[in-house]
C-alpha positions in Angstrom: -12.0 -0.6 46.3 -13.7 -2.5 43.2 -11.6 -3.6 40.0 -13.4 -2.0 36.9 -14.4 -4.8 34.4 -13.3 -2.8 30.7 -15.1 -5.6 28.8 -18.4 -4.6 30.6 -17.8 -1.0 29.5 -17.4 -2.2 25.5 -20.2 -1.1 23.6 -21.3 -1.4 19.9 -21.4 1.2 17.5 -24.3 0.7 16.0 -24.3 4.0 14.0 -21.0 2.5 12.6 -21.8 -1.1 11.1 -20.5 -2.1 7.8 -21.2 -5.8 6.4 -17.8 -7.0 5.0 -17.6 -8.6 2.0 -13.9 -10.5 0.5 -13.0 -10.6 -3.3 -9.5 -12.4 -3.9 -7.5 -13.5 -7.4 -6.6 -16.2 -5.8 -3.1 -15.4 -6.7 -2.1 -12.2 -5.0 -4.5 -9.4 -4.5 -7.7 -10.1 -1.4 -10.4 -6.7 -1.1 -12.5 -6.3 1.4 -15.2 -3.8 0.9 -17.0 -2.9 4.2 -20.8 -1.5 3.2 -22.2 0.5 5.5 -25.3 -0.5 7.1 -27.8 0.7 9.5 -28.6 -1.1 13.0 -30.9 -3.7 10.9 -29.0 -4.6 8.6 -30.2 -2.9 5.7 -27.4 -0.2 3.3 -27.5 2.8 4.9 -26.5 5.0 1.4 -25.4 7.9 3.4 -22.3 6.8 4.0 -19.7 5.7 1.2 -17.9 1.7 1.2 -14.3 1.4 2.4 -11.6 -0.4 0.5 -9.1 -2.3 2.0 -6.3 -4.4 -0.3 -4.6 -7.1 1.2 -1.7 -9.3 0.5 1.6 -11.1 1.6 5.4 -9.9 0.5 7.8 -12.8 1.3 11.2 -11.6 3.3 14.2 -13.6 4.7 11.9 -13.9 7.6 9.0 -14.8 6.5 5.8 -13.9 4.9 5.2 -10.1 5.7 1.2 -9.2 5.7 0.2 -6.0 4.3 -3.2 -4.7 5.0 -3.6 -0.8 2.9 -6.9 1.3 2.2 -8.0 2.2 -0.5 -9.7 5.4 -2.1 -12.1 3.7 -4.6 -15.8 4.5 -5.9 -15.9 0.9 -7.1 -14.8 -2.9 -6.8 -13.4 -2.5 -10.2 -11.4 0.5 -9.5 -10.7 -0.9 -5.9 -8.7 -3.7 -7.9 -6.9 -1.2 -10.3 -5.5 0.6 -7.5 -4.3 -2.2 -5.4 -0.9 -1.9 -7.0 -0.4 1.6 -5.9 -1.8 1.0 -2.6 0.2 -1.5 -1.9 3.8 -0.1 -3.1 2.5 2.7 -0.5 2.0 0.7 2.3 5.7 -1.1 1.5 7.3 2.4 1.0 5.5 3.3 4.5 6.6 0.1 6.0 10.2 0.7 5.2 10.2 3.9 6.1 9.0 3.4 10.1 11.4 -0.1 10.0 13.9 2.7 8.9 12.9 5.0 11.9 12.9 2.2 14.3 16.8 1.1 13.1 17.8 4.9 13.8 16.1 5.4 17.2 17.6 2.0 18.4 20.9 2.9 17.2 21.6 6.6 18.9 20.1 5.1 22.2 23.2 5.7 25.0 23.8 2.8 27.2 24.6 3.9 30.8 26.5 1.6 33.2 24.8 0.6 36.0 20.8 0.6 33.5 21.6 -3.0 32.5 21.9 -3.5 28.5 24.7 -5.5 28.9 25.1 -8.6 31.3 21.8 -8.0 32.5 21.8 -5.6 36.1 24.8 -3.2 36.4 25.8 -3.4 32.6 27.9 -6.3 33.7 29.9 -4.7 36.6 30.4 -5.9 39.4 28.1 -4.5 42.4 29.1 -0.9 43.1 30.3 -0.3 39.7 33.6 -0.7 40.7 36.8 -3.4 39.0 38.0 -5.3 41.0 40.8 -7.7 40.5 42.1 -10.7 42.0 
């Protein structure tokens, strides 16, 4: 029995190529506008450019990247709706940090599954107190 090689199987799209393109402020807001292109290289006008805002929220931890699309027709109007974008993205990021607090905090730690004290919660083997 042969290992399968998943890199060998990896295979461009080459009816899905966009050239990439980066516009920044230099302050706060970086674009990326991804025009498709055909297989050669030239614009392929049958399909539309992508938007995609990008910038970096400082928290206690750190500097948090946010990465958002953006439904534009135009560079111009790419940059006027950053702002919006953005807020969404946060909004969204808070939300599933949110979700992930909640799930973490109804979980039900059962002896003997390890959580605490690694193996057996911390009890001794068998489960059982013993004293001395």
């Amino acid at each position: 029995m042969t290992e399968e090689n998943p890199i060998a199987e990896m295979k461009a799209d080459l009816d899905n190529l966009y050239r990439e393109e980066s516009f920044t402020d230099l302050k706060v807001a970086q674009i990326r506008r991804l025009v498709p292109v055909r297989a050669d290289g030239s614009p392929d006008p049958a399909r539309s450019e992508i938007y995609i805002g990008e910038t970096q929220l400082m928290s206690p931890r750190g500097p948090v990247p946010i990465h958002c699309p953006i439904e534009a027709e135009s560079l111009q109007d790419a940059f006027d709706k950053f702002p919006e974008a953005v807020n969404a993205a946060v909004e969204k990021l808070i939300e599933e940090a949110k979700e992930i607090q909640r799930q973490e905090a109804s979980r039900i730690v059962v002896p003997g599954q390890g959580g605490f004290g690694g193996p057996g919660g911390g009890m001794p083997p068998g489960g059982k107190i013993t004293l001395r």
